[in-house]
One Martini backbone bead per residue (centre of mass of N, CA, C, O) as a GRO file, in nm:
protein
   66
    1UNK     BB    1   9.884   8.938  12.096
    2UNK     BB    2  10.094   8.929  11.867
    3UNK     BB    3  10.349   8.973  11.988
    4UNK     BB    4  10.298   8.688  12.176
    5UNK     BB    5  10.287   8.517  11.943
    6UNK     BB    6  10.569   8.572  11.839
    7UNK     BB    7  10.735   8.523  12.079
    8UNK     BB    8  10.665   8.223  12.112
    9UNK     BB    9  10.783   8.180  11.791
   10UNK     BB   10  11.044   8.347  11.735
   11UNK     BB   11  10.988   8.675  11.532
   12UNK     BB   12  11.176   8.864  11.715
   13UNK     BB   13  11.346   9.154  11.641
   14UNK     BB   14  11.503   9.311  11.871
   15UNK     BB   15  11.699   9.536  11.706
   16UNK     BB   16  11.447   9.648  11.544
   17UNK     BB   17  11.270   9.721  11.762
   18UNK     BB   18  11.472   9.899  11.932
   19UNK     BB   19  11.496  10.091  11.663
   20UNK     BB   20  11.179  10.168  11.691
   21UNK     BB   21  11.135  10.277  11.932
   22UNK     BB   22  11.367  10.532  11.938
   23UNK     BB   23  11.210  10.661  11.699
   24UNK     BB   24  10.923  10.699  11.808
   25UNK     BB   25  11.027  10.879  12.093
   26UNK     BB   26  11.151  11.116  11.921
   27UNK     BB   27  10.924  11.163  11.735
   28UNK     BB   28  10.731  11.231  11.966
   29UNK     BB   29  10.881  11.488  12.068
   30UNK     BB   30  10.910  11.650  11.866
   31UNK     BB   31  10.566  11.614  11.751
   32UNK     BB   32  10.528  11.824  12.003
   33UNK     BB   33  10.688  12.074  11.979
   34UNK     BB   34  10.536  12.132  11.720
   35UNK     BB   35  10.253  12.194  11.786
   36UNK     BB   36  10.284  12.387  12.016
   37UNK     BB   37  10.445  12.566  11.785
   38UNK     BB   38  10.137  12.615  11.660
   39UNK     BB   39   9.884  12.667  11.487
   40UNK     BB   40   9.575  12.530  11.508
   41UNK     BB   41   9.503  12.586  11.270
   42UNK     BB   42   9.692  12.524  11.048
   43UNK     BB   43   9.718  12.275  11.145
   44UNK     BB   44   9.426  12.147  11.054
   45UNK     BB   45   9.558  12.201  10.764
   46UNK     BB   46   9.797  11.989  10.753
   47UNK     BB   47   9.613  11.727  10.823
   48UNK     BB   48   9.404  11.756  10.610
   49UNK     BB   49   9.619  11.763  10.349
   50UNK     BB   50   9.765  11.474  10.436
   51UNK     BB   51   9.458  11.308  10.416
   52UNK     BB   52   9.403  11.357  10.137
   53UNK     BB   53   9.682  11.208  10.023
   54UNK     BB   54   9.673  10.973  10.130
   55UNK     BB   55   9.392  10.889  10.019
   56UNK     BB   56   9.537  10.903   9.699
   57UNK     BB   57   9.740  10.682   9.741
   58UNK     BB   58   9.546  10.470   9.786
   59UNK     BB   59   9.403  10.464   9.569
   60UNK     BB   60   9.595  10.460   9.329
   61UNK     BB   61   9.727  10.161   9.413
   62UNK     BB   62   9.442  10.032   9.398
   63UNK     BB   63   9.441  10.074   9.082
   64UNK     BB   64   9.737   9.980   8.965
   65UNK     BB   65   9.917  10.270   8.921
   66UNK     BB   66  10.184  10.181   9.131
   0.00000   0.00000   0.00000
């Protein structure tokens, strides 16, 4: 609904859509193939500590550290 609403009233980037959409398919096909030829653990502790450090980067910007 939001594209939609953009699109009536002309704020739409083709260009810039298009550079982001061809960045997102290329990104999804690559951590496609990563995922599949890793180790399911190991996979689940890089997830999990990713998570832990992006909740830490949100934390320290609310407190208006960074």
């Amino acid at each position: 609904s939001g594209t939609i609403g953009n699109l009536q009233y002309g704020n739409i980037d083709f260009g810039l859509a298009l550079g982001l959409t061809v960045s997102e398919v290329i990104g999804v096909q690559l951590g496609v193939r990563i995922v599949h030829a890793m180790n399911a653990q190991s996979l689940r502790k890089w997830v999990g500590l990713f998570c832990v450090l992006a909740g830490a980067g949100l934390m320290i910007r609310s407190m208006g550290a960074v």
